[in-house]
FIRO-663033 format. One record per atom (N, C-alpha, C, CB): residue in three letters; x, y, z. Coordinates in steps of 0.02 Angstrom, whole numbers, plus 32768, in hexadecimal, padded with zeros to 4 digits. Glycine has a CB too. Layout:
<recs>
AlaXYZ ...
</recs>
This chain:
<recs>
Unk7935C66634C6 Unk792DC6AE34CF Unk78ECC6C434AC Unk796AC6D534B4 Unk78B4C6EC34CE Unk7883C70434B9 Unk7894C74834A9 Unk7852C6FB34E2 Unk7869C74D344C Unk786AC7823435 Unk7839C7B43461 Unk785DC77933F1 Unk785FC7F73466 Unk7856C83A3496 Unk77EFC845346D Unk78AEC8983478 Unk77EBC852343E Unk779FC86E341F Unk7771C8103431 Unk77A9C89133A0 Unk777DC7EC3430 Unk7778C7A13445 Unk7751C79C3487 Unk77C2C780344F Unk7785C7AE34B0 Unk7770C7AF34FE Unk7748C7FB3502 Unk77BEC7A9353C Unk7741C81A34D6 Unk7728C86834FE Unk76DDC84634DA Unk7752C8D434DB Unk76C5C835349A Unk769DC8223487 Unk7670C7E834BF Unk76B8C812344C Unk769FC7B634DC Unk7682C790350E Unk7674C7B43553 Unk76ACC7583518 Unk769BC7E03554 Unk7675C813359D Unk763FC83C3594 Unk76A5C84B35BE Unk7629C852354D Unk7609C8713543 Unk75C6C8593543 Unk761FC887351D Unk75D8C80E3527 Unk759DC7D53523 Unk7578C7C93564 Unk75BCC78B350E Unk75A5C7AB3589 Unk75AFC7A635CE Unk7570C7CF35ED Unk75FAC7C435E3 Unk759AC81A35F9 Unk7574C8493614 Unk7527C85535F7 Unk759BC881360E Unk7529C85F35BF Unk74E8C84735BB Unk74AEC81B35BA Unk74E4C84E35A8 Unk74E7C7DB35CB Unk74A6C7A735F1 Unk7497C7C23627 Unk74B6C7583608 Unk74BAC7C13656 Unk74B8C7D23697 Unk7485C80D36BB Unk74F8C7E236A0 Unk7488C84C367B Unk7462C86E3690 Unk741FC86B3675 Unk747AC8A03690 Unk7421C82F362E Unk73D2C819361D Unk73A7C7FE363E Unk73CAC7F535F3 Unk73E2C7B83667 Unk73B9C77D3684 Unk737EC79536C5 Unk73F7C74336A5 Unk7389C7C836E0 Unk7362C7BB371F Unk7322C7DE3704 Unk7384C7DC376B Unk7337C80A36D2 Unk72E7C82836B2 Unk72A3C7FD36A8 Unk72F1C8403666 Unk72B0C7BF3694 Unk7278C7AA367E Unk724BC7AC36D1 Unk7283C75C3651 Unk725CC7AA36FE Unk7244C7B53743 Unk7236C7E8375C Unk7263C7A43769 Unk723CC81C3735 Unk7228C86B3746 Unk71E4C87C370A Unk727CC8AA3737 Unk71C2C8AE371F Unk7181C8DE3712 Unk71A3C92B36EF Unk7151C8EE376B Unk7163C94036C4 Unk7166C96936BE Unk71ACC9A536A9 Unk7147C96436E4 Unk71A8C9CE36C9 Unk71D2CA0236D1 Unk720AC9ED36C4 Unk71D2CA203709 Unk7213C9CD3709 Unk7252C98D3727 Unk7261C97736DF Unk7230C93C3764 Unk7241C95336D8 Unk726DC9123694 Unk7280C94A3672 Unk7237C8CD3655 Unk7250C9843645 Unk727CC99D360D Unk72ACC9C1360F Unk7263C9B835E8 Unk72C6C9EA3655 Unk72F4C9F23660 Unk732CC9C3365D Unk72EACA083686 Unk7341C98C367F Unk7366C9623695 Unk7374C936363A Unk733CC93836DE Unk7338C937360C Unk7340C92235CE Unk7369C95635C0 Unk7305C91635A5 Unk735BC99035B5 Unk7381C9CD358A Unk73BFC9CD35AB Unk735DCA1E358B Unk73DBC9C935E0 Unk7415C9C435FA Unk7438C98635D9 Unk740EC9C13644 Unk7432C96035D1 Unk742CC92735C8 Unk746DC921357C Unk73D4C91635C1 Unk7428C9423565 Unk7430C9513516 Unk7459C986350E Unk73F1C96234F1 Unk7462C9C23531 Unk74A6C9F23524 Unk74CDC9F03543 Unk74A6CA2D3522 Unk74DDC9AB3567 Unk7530C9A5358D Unk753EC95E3553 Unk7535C98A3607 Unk751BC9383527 Unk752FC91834EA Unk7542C95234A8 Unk74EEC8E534D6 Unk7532C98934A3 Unk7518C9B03468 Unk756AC9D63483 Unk74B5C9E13468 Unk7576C9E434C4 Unk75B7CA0C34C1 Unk75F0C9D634C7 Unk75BCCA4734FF Unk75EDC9AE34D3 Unk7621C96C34DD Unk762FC95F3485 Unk75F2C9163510 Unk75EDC96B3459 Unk7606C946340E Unk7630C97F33EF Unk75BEC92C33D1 Unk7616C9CC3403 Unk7617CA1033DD Unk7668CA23340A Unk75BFCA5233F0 Unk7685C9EC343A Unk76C4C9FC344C Unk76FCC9CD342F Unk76C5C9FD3494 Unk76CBC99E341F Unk76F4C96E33EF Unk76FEC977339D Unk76D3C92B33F7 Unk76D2C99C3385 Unk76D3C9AC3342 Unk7710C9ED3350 Unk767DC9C1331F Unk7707CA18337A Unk773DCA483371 Unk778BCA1A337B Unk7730CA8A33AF Unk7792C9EF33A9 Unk77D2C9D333A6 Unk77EBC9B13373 Unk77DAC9AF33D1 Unk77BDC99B334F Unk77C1C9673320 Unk77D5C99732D0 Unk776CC9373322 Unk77AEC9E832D7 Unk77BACA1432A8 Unk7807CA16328A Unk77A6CA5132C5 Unk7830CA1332A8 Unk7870CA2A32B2 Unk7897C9E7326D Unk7889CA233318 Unk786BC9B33277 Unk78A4C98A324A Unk784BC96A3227 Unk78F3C93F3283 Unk783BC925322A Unk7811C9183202 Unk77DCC95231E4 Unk77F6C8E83220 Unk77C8C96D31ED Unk778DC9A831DE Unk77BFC9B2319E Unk777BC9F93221 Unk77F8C9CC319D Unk7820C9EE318D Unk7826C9C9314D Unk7853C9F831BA Unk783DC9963145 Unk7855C94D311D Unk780FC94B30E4 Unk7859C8F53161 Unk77CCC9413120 Unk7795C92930E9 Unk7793C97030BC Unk773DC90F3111 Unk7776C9AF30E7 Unk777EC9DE30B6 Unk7798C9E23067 Unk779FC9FE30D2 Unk77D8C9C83070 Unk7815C9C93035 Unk77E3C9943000 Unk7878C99F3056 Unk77E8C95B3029 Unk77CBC91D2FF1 Unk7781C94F2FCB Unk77A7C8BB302D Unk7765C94B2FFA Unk771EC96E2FEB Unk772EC9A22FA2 Unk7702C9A4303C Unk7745C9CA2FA1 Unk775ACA162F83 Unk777FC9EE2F38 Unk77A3CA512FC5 Unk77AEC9B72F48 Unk77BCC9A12F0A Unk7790C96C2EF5 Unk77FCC98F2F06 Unk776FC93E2F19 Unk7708C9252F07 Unk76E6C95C2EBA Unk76BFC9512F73 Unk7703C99A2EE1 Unk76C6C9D52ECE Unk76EEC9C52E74 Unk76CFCA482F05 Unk772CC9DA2E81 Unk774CC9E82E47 Unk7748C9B82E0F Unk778BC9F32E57 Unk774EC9712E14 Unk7741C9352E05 Unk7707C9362DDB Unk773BC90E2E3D Unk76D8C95C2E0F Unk7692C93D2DF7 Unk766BC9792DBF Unk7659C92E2E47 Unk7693C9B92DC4 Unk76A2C9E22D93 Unk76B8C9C72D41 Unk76D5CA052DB2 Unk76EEC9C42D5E Unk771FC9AB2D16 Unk76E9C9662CF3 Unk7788C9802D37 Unk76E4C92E2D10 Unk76C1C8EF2CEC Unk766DC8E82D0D Unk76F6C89E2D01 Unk764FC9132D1A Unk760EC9222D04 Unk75EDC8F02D5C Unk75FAC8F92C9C Unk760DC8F02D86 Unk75F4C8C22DB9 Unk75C3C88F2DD1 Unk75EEC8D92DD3 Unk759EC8822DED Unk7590C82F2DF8 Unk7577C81F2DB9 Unk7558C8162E36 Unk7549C8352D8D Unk753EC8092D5B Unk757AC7F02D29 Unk750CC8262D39 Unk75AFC81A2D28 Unk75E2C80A2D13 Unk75F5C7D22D36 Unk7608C8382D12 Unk7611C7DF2D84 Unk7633C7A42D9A Unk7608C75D2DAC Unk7658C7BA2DD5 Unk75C6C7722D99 Unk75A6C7312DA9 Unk75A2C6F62D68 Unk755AC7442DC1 Unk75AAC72B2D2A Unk75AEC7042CF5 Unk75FBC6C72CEA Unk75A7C73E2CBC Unk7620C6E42D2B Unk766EC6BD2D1C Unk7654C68E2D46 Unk76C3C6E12D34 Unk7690C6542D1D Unk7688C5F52D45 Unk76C5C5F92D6F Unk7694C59D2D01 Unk76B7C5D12DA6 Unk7706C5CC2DD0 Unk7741C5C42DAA Unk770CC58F2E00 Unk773FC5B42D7D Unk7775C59D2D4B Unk778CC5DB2D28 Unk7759C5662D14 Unk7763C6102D1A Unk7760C64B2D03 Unk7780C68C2D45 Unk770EC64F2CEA Unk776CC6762D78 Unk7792C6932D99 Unk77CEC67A2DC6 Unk776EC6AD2DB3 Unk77E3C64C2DC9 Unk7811C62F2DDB Unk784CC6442D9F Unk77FBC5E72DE6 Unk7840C65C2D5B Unk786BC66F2D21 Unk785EC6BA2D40 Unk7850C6582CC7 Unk7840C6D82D41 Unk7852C7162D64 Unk7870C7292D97 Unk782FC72E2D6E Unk7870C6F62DC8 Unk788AC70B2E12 Unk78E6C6E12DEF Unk784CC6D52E74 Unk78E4C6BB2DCA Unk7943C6A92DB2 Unk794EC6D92D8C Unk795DC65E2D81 Unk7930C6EB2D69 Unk7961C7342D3E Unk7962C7752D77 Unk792CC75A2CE2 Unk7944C77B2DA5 Unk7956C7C12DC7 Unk7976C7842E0B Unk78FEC80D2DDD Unk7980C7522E19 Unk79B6C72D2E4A Unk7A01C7232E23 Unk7997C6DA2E60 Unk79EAC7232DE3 Unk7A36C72E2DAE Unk7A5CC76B2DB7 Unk7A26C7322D5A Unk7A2BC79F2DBE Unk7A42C7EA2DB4 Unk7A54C7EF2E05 Unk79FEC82A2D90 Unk7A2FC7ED2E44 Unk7A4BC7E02E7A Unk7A9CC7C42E7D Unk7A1DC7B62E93 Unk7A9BC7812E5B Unk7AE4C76E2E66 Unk7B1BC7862E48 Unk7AEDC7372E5C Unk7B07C7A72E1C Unk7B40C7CD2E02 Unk7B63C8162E1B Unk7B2DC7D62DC5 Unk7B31C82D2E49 Unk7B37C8472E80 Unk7B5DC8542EAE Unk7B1FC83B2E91 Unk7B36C82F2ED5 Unk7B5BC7FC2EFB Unk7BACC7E32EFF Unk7B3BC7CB2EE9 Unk7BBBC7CF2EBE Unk7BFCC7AE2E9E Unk7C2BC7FE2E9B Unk7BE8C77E2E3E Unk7C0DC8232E8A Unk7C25C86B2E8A Unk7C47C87B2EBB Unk7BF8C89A2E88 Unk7C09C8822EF6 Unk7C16C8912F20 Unk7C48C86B2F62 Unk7BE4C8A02F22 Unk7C66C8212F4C Unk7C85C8022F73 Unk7CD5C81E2F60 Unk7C72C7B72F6D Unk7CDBC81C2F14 Unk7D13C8322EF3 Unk7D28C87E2F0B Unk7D05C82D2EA8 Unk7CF3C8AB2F07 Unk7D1CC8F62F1B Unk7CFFC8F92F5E Unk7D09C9472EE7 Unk7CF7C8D02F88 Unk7CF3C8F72FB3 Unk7CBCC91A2FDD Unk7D0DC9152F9C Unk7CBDC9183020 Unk7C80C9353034 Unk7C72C9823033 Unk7C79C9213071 Unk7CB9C9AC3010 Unk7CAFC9E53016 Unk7CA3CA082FE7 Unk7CD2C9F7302E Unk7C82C9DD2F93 Unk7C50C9F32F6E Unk7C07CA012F79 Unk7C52C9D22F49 Unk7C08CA4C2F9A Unk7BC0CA532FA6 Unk7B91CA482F6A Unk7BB4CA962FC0 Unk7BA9CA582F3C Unk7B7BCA692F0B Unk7B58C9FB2EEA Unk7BB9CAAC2EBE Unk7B89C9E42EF4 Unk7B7BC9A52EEB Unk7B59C9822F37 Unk7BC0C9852ECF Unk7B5AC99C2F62 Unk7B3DC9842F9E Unk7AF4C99D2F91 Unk7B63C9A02FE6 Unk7AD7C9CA2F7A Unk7AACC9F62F68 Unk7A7AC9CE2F3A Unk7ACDCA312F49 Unk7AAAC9B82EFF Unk7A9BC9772EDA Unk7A79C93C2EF9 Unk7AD5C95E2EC3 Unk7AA2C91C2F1C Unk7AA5C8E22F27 Unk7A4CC8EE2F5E Unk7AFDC8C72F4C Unk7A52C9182F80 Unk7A01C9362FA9 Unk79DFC9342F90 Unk79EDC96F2FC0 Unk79DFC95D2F3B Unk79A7C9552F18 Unk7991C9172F0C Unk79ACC9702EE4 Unk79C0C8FE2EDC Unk79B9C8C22EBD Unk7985C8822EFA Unk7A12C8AC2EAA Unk799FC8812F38 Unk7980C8722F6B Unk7939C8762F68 Unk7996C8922F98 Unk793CC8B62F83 Unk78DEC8D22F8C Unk78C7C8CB2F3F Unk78CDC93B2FAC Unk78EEC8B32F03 Unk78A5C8B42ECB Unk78A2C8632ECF Unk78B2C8DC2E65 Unk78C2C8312ED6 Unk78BCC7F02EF5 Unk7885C7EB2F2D Unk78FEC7DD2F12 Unk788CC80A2F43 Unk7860C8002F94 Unk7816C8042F7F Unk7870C8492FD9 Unk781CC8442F6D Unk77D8C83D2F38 Unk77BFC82C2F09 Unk77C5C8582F29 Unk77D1C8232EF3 Unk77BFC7CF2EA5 Unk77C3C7972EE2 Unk7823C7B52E48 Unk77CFC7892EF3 Unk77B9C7502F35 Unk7782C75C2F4F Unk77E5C74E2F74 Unk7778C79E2F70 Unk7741C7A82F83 Unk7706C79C2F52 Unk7744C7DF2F99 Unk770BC7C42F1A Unk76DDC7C62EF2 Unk76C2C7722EC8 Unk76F9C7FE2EC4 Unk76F4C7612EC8 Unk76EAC70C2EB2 Unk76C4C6E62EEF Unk773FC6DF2EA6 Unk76C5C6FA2F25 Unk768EC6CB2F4E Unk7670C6FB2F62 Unk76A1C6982F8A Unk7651C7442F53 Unk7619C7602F4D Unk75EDC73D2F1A Unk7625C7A02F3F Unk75F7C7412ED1 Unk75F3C72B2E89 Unk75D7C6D92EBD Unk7652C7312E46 Unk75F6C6B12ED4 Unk75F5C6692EDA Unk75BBC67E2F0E Unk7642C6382EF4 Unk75AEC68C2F37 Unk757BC6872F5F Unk7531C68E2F48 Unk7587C6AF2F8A Unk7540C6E12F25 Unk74F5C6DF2EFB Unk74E4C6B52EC4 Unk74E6C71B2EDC Unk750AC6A32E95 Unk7507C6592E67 Unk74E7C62B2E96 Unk7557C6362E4D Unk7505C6082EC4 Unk74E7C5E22EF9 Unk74B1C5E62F13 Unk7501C5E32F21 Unk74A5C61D2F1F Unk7460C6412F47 Unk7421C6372F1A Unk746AC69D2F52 Unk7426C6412ED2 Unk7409C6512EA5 Unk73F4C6172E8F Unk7428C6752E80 Unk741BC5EF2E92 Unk740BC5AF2E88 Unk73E9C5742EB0 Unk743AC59F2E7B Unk73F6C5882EF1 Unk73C1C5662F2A Unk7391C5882F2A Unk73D3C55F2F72 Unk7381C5D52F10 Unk7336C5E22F23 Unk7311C5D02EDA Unk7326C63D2F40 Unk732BC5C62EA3 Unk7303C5A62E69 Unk72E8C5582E89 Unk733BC59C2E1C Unk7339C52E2EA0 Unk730AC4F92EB0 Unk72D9C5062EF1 Unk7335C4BA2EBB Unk72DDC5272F10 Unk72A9C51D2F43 Unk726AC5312F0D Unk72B2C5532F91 Unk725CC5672EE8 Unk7219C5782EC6 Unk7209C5532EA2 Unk7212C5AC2EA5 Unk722DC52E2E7C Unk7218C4E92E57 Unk720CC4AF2E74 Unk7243C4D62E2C Unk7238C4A62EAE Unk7201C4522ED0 Unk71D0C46B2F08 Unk723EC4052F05 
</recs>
């Protein structure tokens, strides 16, 4: 089964080969029209997919993003998290996966009809998600930083 934004993304693709390819064989006027067409039946195909897509992922990253912000508030952000070793954050992401499971454990015992612990257990979630995130943000630029020294030095 093909995902629905999947296949609309491949029609969208699609269509704009189709209406690119014969351009390179047209002049003038002709081509930049048939280019600009081209280009705003891709531009409304992506801007119809970002609205469908609004409804749940948009929605999701937002959250991570907003608690990113908060994160990077509280412990002073990337130079902070770049100064941590995987080992350093792997002890951060088990003490808030500790606090998750206890949660969790809560929430199996009473029940799904503790909102206020379902509420919990969400949070606790999204500040995981992001300490994940942020640990291979942190890991990439470490990385990054480190291939462009060696490139300037050899």
């Amino acid at each position: 089964m093909a995902y629905p934004l999947f296949v609309a993304a491949q029609a969208a693709y699609r269509r704009w080969v189709a209406l690119k390819g014969p351009s390179s064989s047209l002049v003038g006027d002709t081509k930049v029209i048939v280019e600009k067409t081209a280009w705003y039946a891709l531009e409304d195909a992506m801007y119809n997919l970002m609205r469908a897509a609004n409804d749940g992922a948009v929605k999701y990253e937002g959250e991570v993003l907003a608690e990113r912000r908060l994160q990077d508030e509280q412990w002073g952000g990337a130079e902070y998290d770049d100064s941590l070793t995987p080992a350093d954050w792997m002890n951060i992401m088990e003490h808030h996966f500790d606090r998750l499971l206890e949660v969790a454990e809560g929430v199996s015992r009473r029940g799904e009809s503790n909102t206020d612990l379902r509420a919990l257990y969400r949070r606790r979630v999204l500040v995981l998600e992001a300490l994940c995130r942020a640990a291979r943000e942190s890991h990439d630029r470490v990385q990054g930083a480190k291939r462009a020294s060696s490139a300037s030095a050899g």
